[in-house]
N, C-alpha and C positions, 0 to 999 in steps of 0.2 A: 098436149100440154107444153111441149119445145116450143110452139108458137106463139102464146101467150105471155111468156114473160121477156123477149124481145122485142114486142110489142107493145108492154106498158114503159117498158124502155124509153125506147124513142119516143113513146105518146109522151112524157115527160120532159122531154124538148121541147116541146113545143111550147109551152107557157114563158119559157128561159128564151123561145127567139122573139115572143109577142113583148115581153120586157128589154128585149134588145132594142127591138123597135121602137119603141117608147120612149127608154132612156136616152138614145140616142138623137129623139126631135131636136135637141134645142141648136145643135150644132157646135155649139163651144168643144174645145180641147176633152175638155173632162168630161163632156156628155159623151162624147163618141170613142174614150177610152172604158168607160161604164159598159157604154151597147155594145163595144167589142167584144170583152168580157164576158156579156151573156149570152153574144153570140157562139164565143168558144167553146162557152156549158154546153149551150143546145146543139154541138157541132159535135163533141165529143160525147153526149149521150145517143146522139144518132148513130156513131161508129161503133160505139158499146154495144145498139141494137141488134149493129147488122155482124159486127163479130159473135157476138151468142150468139146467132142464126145460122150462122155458119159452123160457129161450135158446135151445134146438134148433141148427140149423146156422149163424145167427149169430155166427159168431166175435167178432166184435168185442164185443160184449153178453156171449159167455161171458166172456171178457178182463175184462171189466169189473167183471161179476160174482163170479169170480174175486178178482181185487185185494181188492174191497169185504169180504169173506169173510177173506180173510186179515189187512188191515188189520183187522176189529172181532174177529175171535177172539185176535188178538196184544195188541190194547187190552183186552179184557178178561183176556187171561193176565197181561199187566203188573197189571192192578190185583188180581187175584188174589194174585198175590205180594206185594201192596205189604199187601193186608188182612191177609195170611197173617204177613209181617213186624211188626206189630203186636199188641202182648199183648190178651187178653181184656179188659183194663181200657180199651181205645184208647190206648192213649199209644205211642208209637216205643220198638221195643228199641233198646239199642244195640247 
């Protein structure tokens, strides 16, 4: 059972690099500050993986690991939205 759930983990990056990918064609400023972005989800859901895995029966280190995981892929979804909320030019919509 330790193996399975660091392993829907990481399978869960993967969809976040294939939209990295994607967002990132057009090459403009903003497409490739977008791919970056989903690249970082799908970078930090990988580390996520392989720290649970390494956590093993540990609880308290998965707990931890855990949290870490959730706080940086929610920081990076807030900035996601926040790049997203910005026109191609950079400037704030209203």
């Amino acid at each position: 059972m330790n193996v399975f759930a660091p392993l829907i983990i990481a399978a869960t990056g993967i969809p976040a690099l294939c939209f990295a990918v994607w967002s990132g064609r057009p090459g403009t400023a903003h497409a490739r500050g977008i791919g970056l972005r989903w690249a970082l989800i799908a970078l930090c859901l990988f580390v996520g993986g392989i720290g649970l895995h390494l956590a093993g029966d540990q609880q308290t280190i998965a707990y931890g690991v855990i949290v870490a995981l959730v706080i940086a892929v929610n920081a990076l979804g807030i900035s996601l939205v926040m790049h997203l909320r910005r026109g191609g030019d950079g400037a704030p919509r209203p």
